[in-house]
N, CA, C and O atoms as CSV, one atom per row, in Angstrom:
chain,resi,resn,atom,element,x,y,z
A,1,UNK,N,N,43.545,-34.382,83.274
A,1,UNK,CA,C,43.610,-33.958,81.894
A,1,UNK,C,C,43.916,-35.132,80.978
A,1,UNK,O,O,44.015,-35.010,79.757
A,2,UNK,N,N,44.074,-36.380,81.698
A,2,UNK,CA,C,44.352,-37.331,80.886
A,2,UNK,C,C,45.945,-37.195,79.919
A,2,UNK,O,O,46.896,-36.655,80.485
A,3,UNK,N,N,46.060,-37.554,78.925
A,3,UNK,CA,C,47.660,-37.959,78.167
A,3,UNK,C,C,47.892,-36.702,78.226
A,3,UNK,O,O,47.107,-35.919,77.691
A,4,UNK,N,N,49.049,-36.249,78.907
A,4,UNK,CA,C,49.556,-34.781,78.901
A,4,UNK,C,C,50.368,-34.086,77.480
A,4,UNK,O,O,50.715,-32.922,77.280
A,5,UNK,N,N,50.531,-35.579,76.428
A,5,UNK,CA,C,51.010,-34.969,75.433
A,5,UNK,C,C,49.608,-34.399,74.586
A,5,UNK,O,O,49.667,-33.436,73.822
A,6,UNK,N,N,48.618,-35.003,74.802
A,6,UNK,CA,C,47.717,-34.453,73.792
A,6,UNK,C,C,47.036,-33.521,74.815
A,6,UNK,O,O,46.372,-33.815,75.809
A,7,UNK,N,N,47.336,-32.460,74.368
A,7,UNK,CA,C,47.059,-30.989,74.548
A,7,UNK,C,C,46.260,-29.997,73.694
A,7,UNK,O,O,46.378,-29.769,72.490
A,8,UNK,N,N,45.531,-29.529,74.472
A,8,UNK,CA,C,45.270,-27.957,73.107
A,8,UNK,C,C,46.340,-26.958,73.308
A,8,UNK,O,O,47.436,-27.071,73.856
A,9,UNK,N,N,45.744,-25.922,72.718
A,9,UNK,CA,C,46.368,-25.079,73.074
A,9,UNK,C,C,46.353,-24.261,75.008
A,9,UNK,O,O,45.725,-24.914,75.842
A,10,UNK,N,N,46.711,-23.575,75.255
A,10,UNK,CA,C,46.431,-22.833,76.370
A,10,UNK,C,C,46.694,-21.648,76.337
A,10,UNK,O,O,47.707,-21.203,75.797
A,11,UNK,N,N,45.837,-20.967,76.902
A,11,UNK,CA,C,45.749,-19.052,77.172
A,11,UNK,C,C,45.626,-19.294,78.705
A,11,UNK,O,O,45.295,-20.153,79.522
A,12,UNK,N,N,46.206,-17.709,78.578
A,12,UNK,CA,C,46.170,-16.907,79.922
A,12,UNK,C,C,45.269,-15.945,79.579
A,12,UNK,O,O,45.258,-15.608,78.395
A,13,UNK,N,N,44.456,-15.386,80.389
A,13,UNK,CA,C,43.430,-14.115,79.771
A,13,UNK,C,C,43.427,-13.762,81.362
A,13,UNK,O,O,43.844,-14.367,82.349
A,14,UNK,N,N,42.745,-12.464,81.161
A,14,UNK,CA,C,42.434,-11.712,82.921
A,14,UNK,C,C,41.722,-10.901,82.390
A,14,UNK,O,O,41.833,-10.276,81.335
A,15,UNK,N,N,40.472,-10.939,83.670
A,15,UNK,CA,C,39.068,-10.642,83.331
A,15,UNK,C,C,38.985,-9.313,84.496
A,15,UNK,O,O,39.244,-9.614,85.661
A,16,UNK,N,N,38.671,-8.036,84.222
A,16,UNK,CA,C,38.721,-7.403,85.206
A,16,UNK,C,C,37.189,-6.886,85.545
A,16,UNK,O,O,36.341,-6.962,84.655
A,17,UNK,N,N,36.919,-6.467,86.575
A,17,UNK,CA,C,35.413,-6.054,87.231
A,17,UNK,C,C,35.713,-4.768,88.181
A,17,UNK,O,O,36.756,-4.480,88.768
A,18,UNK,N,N,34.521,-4.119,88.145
A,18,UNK,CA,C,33.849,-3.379,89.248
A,18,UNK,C,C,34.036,-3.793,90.030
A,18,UNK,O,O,34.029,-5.023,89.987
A,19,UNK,N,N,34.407,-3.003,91.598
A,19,UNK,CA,C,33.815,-3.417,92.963
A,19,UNK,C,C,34.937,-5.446,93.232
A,19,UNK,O,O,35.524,-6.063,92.343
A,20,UNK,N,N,34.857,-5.667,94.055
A,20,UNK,CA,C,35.133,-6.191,94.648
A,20,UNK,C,C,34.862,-7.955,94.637
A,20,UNK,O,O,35.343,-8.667,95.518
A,21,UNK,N,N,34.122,-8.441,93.636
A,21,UNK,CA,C,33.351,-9.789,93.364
A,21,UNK,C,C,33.543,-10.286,91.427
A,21,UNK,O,O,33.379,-9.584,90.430
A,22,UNK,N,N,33.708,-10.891,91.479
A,22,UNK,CA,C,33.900,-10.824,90.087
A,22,UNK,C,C,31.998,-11.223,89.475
A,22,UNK,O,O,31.397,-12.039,90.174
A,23,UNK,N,N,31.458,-10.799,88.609
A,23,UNK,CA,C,30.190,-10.821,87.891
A,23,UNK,C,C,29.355,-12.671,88.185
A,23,UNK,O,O,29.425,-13.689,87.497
A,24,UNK,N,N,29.017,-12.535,88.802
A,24,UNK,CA,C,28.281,-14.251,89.045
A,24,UNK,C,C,27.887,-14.746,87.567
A,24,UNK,O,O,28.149,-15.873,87.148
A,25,UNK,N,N,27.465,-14.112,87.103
A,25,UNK,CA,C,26.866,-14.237,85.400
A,25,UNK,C,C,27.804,-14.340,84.279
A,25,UNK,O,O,27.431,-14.680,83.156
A,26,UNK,N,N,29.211,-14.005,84.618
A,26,UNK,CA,C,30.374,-13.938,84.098
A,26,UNK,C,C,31.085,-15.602,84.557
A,26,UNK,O,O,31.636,-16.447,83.853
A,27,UNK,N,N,30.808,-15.578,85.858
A,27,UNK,CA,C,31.452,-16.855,86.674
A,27,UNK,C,C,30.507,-18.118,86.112
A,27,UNK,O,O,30.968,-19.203,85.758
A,28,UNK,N,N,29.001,-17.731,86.102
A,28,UNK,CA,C,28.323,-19.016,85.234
A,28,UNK,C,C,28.291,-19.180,84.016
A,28,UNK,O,O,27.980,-20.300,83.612
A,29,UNK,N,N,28.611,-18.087,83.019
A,29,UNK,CA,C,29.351,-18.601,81.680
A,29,UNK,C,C,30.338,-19.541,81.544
A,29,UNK,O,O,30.473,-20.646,81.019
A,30,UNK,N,N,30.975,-18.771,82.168
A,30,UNK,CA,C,32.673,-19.665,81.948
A,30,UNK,C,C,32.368,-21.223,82.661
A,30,UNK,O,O,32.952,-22.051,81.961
A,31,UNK,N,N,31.716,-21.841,83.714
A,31,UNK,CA,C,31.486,-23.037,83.808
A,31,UNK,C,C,30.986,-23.760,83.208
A,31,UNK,O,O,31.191,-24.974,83.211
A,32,UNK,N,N,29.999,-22.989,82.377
A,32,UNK,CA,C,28.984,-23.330,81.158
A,32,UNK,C,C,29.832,-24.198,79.629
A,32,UNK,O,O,29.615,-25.146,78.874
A,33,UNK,N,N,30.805,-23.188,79.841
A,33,UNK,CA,C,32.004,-23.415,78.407
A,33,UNK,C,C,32.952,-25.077,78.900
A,33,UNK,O,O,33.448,-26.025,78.290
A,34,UNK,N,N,32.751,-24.553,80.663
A,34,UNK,CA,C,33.730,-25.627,80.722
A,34,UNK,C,C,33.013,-27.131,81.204
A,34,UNK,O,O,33.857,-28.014,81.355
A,35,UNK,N,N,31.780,-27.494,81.431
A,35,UNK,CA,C,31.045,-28.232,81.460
A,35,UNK,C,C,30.600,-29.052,79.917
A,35,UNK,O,O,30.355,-30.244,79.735
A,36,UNK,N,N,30.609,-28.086,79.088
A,36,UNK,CA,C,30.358,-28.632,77.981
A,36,UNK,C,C,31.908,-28.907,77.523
A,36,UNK,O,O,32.048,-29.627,76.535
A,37,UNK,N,N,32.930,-28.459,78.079
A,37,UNK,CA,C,34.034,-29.609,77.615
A,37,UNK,C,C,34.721,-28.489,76.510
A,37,UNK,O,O,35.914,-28.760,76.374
A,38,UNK,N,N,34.474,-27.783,76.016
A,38,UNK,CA,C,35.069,-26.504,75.021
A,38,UNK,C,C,36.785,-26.113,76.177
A,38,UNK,O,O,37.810,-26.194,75.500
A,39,UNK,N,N,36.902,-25.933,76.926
A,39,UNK,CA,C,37.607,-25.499,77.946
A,39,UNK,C,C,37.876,-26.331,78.980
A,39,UNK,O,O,36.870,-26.629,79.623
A,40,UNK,N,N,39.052,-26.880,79.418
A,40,UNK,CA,C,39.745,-26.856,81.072
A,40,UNK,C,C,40.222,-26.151,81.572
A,40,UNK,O,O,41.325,-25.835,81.127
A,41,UNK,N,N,39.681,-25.396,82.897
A,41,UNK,CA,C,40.540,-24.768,83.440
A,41,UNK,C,C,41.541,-25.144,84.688
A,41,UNK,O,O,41.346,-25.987,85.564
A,42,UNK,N,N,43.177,-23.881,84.436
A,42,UNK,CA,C,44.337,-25.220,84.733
A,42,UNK,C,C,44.609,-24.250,85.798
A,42,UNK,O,O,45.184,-24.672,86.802
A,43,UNK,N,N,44.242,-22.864,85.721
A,43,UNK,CA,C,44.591,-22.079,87.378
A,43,UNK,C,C,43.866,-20.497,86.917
A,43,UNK,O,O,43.608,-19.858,85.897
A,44,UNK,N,N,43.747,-20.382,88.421
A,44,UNK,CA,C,42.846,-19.340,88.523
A,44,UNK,C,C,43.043,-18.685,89.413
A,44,UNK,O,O,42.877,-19.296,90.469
A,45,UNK,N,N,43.453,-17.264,89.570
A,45,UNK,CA,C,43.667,-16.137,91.087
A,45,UNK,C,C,42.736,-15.583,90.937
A,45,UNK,O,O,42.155,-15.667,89.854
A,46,UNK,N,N,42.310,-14.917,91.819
A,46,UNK,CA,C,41.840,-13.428,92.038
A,46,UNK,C,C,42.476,-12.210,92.805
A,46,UNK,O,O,43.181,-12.437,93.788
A,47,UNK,N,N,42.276,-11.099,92.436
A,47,UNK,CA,C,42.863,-9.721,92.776
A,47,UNK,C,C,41.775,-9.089,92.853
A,47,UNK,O,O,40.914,-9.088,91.973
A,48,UNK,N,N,41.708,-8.374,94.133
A,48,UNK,CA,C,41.521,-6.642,94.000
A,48,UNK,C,C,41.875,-5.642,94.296
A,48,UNK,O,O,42.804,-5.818,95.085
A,49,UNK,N,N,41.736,-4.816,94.173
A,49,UNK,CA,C,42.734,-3.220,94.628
A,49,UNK,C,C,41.298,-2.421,95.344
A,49,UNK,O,O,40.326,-2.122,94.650
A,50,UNK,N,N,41.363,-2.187,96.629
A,50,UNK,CA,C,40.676,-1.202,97.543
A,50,UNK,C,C,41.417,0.155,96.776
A,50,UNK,O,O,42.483,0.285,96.174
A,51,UNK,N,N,40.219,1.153,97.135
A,51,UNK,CA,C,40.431,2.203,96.973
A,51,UNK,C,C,41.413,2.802,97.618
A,51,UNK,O,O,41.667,3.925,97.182
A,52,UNK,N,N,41.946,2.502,98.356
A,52,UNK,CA,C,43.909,3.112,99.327
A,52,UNK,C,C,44.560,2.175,98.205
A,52,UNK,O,O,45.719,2.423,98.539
A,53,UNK,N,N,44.682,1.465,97.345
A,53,UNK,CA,C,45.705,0.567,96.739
A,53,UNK,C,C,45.675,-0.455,97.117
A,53,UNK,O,O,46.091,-1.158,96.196
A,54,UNK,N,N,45.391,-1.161,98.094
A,54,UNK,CA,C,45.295,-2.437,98.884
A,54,UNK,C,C,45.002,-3.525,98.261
A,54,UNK,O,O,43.827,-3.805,98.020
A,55,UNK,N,N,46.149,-4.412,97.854
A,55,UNK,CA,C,45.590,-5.883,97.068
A,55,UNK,C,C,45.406,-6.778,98.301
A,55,UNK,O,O,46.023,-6.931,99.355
A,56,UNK,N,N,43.966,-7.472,97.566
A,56,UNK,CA,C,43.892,-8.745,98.553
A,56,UNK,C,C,43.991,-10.015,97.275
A,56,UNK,O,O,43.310,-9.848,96.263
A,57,UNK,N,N,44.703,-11.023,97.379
A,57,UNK,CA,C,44.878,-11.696,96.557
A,57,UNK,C,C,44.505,-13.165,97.223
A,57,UNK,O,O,44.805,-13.536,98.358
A,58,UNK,N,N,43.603,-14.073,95.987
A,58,UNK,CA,C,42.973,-15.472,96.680
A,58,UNK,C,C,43.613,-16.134,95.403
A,58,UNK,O,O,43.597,-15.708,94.248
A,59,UNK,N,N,44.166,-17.255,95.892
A,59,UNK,CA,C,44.344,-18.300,94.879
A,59,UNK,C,C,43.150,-19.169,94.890
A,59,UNK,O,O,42.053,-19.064,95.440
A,60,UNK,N,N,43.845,-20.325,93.888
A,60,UNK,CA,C,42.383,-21.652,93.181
A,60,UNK,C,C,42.541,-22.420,94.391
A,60,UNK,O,O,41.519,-23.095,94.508
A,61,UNK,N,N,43.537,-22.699,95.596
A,61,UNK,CA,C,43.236,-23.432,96.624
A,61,UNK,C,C,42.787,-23.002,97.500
A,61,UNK,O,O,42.520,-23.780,98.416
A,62,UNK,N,N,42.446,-21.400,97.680
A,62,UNK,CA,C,41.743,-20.753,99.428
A,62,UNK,C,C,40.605,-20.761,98.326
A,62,UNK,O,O,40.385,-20.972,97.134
A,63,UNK,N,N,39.915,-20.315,99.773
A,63,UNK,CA,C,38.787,-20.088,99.637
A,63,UNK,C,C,37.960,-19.032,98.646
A,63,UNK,O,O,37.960,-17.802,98.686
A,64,UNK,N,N,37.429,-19.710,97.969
A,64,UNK,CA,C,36.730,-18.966,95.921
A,64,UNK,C,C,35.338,-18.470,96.503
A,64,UNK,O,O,34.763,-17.490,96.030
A,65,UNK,N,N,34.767,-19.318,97.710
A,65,UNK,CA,C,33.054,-18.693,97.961
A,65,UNK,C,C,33.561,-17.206,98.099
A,65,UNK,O,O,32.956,-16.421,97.368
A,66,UNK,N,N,34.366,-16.763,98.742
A,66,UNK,CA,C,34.360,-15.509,99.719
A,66,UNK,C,C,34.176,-14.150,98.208
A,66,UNK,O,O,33.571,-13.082,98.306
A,67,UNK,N,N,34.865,-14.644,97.027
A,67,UNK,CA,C,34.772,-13.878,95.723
A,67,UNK,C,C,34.021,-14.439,94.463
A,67,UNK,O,O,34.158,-14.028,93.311
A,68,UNK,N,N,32.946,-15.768,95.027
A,68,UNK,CA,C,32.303,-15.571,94.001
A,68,UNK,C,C,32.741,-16.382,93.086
A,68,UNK,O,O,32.443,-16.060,91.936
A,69,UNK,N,N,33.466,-17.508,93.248
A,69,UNK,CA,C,34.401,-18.333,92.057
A,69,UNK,C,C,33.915,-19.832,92.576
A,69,UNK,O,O,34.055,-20.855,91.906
A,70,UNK,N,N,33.211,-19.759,94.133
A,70,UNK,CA,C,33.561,-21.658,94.212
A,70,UNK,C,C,33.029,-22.463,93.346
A,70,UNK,O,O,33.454,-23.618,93.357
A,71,UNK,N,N,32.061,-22.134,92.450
A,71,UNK,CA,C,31.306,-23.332,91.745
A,71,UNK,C,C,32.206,-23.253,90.120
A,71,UNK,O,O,31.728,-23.640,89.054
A,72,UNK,N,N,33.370,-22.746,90.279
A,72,UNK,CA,C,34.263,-23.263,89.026
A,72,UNK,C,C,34.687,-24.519,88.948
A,72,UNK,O,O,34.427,-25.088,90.008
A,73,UNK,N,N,35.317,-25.347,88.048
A,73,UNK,CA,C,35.886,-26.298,88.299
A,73,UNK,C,C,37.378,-26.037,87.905
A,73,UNK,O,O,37.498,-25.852,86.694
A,74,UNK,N,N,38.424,-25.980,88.540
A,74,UNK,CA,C,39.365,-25.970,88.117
A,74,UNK,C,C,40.659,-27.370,88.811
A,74,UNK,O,O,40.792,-27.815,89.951
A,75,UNK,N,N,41.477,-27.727,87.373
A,75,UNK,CA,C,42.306,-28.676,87.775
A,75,UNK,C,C,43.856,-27.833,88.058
A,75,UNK,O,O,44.791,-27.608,87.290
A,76,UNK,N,N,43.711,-27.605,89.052
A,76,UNK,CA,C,45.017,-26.471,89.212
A,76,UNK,C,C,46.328,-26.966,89.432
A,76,UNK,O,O,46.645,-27.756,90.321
A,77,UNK,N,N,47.293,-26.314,88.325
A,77,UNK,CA,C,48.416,-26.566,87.949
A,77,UNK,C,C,49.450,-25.468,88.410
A,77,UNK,O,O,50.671,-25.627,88.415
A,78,UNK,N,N,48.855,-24.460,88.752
A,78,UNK,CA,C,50.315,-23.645,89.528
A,78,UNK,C,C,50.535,-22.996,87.751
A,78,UNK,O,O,51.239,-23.763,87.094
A,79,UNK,N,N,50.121,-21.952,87.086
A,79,UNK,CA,C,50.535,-21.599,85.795
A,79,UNK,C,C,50.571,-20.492,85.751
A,79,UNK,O,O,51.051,-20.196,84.657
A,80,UNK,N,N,50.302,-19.485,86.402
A,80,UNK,CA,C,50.269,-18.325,86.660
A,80,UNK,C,C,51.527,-17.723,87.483
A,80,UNK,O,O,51.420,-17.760,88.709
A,81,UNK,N,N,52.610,-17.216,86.978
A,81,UNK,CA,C,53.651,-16.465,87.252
A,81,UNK,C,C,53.921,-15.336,88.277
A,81,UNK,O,O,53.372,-14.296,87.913
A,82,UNK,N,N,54.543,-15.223,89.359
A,82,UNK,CA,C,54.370,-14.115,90.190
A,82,UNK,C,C,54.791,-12.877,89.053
A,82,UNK,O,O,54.455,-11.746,89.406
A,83,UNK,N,N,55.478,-12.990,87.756
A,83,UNK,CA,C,55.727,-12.106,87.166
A,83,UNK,C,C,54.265,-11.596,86.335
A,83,UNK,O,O,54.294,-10.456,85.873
A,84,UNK,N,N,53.255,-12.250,86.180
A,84,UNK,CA,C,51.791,-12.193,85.595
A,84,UNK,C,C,51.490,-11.226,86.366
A,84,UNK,O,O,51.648,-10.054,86.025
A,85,UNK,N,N,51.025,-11.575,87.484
A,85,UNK,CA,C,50.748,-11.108,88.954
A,85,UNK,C,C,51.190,-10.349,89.124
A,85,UNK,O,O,50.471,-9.697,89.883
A,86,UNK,N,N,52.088,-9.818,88.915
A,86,UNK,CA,C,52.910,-8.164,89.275
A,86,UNK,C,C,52.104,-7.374,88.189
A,86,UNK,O,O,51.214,-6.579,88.492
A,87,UNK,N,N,52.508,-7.670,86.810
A,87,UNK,CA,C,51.710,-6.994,86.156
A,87,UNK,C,C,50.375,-6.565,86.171
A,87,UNK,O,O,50.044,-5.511,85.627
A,88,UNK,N,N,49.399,-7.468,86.885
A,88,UNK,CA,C,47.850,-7.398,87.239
A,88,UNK,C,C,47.861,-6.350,87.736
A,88,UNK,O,O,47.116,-5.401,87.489
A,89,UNK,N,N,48.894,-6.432,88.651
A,89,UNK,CA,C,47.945,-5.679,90.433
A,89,UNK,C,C,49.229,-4.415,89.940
A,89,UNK,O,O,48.984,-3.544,90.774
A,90,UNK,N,N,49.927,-4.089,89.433
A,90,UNK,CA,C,50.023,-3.068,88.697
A,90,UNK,C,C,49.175,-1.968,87.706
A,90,UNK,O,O,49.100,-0.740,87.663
A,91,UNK,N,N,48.608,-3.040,86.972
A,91,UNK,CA,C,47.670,-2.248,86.284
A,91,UNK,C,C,46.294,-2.122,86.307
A,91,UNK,O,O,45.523,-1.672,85.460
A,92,UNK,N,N,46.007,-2.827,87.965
A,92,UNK,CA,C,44.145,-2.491,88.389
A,92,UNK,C,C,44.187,-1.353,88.588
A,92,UNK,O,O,45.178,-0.637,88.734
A,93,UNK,N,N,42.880,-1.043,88.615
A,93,UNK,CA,C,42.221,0.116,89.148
A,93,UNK,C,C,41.810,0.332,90.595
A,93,UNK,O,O,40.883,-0.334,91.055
A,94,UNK,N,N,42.298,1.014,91.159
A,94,UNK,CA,C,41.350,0.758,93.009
A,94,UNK,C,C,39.895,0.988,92.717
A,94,UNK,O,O,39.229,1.830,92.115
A,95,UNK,N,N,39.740,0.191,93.207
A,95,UNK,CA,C,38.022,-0.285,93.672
A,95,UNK,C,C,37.915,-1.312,92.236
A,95,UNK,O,O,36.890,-1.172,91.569
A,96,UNK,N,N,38.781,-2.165,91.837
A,96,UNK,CA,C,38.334,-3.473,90.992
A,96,UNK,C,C,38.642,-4.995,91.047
A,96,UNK,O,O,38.806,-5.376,92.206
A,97,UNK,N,N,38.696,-5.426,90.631
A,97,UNK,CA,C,39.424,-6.525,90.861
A,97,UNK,C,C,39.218,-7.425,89.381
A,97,UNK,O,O,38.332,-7.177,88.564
A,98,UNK,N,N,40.158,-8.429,89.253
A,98,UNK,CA,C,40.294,-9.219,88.210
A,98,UNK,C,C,40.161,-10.885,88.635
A,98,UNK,O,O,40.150,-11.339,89.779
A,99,UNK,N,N,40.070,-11.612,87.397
A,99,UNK,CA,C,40.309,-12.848,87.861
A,99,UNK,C,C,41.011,-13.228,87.048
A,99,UNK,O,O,40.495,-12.995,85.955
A,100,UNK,N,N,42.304,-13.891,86.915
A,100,UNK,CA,C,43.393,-14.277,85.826
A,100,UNK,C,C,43.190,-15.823,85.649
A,100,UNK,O,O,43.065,-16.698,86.506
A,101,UNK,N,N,43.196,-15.884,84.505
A,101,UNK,CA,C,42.555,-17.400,84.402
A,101,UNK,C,C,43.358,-18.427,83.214
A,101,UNK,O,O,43.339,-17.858,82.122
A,102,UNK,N,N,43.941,-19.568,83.165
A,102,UNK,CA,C,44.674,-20.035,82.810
A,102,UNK,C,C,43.715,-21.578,82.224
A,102,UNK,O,O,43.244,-22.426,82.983
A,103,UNK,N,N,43.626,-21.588,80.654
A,103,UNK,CA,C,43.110,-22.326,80.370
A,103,UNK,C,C,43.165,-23.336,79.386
A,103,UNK,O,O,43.616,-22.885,78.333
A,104,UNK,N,N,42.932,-24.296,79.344
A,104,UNK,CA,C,43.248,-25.246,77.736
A,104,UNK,C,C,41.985,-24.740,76.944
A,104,UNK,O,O,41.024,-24.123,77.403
A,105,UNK,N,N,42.221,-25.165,75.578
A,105,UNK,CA,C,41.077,-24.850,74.913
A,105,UNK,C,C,40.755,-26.534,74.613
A,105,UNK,O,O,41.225,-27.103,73.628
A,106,UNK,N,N,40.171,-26.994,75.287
A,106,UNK,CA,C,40.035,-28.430,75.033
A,106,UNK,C,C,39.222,-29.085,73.947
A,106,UNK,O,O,39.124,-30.289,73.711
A,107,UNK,N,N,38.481,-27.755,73.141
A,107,UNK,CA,C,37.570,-28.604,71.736
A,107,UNK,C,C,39.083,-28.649,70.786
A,107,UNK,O,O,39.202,-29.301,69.748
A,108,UNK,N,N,40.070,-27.879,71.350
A,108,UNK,CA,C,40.959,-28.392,69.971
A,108,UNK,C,C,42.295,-29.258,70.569
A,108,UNK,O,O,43.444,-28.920,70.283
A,109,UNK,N,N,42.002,-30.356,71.390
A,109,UNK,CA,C,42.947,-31.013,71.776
A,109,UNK,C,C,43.443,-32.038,70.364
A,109,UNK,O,O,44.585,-32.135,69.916
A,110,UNK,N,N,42.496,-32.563,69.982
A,110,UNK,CA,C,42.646,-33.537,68.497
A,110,UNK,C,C,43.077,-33.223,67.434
A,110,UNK,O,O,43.739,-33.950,66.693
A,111,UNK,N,N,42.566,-31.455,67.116
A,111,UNK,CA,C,43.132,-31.300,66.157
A,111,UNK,C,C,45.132,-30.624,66.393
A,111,UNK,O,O,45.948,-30.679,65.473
A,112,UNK,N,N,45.426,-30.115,67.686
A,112,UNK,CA,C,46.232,-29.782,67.925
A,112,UNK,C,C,47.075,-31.211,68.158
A,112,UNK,O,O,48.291,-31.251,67.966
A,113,UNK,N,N,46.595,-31.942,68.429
A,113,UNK,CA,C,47.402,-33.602,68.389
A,113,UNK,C,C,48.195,-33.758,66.529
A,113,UNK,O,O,49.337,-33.855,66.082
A,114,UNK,N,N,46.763,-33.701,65.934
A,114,UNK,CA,C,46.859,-34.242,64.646
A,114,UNK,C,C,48.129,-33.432,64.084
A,114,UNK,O,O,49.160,-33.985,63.703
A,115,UNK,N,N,47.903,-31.992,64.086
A,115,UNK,CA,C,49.495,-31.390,63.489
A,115,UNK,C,C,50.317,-31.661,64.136
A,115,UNK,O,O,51.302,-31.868,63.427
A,116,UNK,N,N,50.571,-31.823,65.341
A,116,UNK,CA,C,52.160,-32.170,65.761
A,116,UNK,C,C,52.107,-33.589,65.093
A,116,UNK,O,O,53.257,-33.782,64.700
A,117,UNK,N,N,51.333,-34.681,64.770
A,117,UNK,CA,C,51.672,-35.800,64.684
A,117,UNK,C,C,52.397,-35.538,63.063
A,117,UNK,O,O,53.412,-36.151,62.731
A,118,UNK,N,N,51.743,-34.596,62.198
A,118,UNK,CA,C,52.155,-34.380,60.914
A,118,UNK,C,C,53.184,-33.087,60.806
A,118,UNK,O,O,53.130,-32.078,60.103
A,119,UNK,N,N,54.072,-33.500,61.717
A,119,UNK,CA,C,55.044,-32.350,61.717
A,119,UNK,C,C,55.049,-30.975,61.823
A,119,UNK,O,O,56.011,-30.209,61.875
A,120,UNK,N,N,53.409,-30.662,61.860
A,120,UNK,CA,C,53.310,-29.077,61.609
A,120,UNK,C,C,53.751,-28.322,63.305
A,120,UNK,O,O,54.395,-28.906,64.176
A,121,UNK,N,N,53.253,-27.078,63.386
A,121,UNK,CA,C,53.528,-26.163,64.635
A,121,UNK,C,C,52.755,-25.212,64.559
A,121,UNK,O,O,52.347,-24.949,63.428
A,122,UNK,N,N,52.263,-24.336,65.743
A,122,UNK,CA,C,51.879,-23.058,65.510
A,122,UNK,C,C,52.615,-22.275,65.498
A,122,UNK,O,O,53.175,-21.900,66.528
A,123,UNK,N,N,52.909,-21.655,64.042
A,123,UNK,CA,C,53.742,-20.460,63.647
A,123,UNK,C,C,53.578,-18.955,63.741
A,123,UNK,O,O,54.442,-18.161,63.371
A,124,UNK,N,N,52.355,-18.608,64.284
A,124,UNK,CA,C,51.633,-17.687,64.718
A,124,UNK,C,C,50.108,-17.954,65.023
A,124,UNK,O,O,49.248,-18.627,64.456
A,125,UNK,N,N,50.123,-16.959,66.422
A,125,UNK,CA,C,48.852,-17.260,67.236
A,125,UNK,C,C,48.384,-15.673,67.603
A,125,UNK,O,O,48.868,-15.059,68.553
A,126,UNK,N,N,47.442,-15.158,66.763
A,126,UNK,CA,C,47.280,-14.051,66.979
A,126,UNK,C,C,45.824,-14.207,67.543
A,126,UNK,O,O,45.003,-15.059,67.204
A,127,UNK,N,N,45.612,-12.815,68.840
A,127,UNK,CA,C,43.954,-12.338,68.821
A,127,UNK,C,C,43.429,-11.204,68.608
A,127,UNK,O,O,43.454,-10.334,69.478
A,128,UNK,N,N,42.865,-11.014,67.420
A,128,UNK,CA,C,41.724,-9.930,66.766
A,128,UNK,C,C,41.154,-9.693,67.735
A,128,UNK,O,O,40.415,-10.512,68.282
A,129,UNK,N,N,41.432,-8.180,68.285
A,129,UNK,CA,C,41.066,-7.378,69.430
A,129,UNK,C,C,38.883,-7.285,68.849
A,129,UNK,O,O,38.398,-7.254,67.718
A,130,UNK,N,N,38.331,-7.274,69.938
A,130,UNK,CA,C,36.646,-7.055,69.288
A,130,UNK,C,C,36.556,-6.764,68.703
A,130,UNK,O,O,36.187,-7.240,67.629
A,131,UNK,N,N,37.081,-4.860,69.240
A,131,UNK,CA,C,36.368,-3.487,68.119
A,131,UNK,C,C,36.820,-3.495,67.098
A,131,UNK,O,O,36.168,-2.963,66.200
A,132,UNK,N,N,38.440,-4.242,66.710
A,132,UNK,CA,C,38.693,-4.386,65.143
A,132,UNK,C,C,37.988,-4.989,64.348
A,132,UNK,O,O,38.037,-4.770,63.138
A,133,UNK,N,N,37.067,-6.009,64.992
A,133,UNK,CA,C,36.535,-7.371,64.568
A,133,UNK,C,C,35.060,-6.083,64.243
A,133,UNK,O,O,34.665,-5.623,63.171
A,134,UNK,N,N,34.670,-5.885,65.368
A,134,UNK,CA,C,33.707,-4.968,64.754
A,134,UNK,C,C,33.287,-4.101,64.085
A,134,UNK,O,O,32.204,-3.818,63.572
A,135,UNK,N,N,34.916,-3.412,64.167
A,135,UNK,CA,C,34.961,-2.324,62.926
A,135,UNK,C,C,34.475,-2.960,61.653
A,135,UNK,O,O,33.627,-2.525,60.874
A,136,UNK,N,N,35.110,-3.972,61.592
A,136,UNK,CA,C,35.430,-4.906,60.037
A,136,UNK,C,C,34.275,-5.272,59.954
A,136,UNK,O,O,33.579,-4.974,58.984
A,137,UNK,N,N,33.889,-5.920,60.857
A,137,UNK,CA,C,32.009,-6.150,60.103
A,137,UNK,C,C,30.924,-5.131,59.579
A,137,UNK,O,O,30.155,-5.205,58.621
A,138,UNK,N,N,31.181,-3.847,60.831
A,138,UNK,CA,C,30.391,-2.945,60.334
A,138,UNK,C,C,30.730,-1.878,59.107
A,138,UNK,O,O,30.002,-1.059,58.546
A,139,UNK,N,N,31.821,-2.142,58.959
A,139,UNK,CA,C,32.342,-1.537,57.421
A,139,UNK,C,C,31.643,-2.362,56.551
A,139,UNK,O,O,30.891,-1.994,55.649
A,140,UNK,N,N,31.990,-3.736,56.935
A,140,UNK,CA,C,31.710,-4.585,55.432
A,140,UNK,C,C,29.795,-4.591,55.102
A,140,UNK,O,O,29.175,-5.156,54.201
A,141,UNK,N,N,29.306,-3.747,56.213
A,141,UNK,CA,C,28.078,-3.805,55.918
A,141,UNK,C,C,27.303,-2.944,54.936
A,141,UNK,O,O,26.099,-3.134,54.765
C-alpha cells in the first residue's frame, strides 16, 4: 500500500448471494474496480449457511478457487473482526452465503491526504441507501 499515512478512506461492506458461490460476474467487477486502481482490497472472508444452519467459513489465505474468489487481488491485513463475523453468520440466510470485504477507496487517497494536511477531518460519513437515492430521482422526475 505504500506510505501507510497516506490513506483513503476504508469500508467494510458484505455482499450476500444465493446458493453457495458468490456471483463470478460480481467477483469480476470488483477486480475490474480494483485493477483500475479506484479500490485496494485489505481483507476478505467468505460465509455460507447450508440449509441445517451450517457455516463453512474461508478466509483471504485458504483456499478462494473452491468459492469463486481466487482471481481477486487482495493485500490482506487481518481487518475483519470476529465480532463482524458473528454478526454475518447471524444474520445469513440458510442456503446463502456472503463475502465481507474490507477495502480502501484508493481514488481518494490524495485528496484524503490533502485535508488532514490542512487540518480538516471527516466529520460525518454517511451512505444514501439506493432506493432513497432512487426514490429521489424518480420524484425529481
Amino acid at each position: 500500500m505504500g506510505d501507510t499515512l497516506n490513506i483513503g478512506p476504508v469500508e467494510l461492506v458484505v455482499l450476500t448471494f444465493p446458493g453457495t458461490r458468490v456471483s463470478d460476474a460480481a467477483v469480476a467487477a470488483l477486480q475490474n474496480v480494483v485493477d483500475r486502481g479506484y479500490v485496494t482490497l485489505l481483507d476478505l472472508v467468505y460465509l455460507a449457511k447450508d440449509a441445517d444452519g451450517n457455516v463453512t467459513q474461508v478466509d483471504v489465505d485458504e483456499d478462494l478457487d473452491e468459492v469463486g474468489l481466487a482471481i481477486l487481488s487482495i493485500e490482506a491485513k487481518s481487518l475483519i473482526s470476529d465480532e463482524d463475523l458473528d454478526v454475518v453468520r447471524d444474520s445469513l440466510e440458510p442456503g446463502t452465503s456472503a463475502a465481507i470485504i474490507v477495502y480502501e477507496e484508493t481514488w481518494a487517497r490524495q485528496f484524503a491526504s490533502t485535508v488532514r494536511d490542512a487540518g480538516g477531518q471527516v466529520a460525518l460519513h454517511v451512505q444514501i441507501p439506493r432506493d432513497a437515492v432512487l426514490a429521489a430521482v424518480e420524484a425529481a422526475l
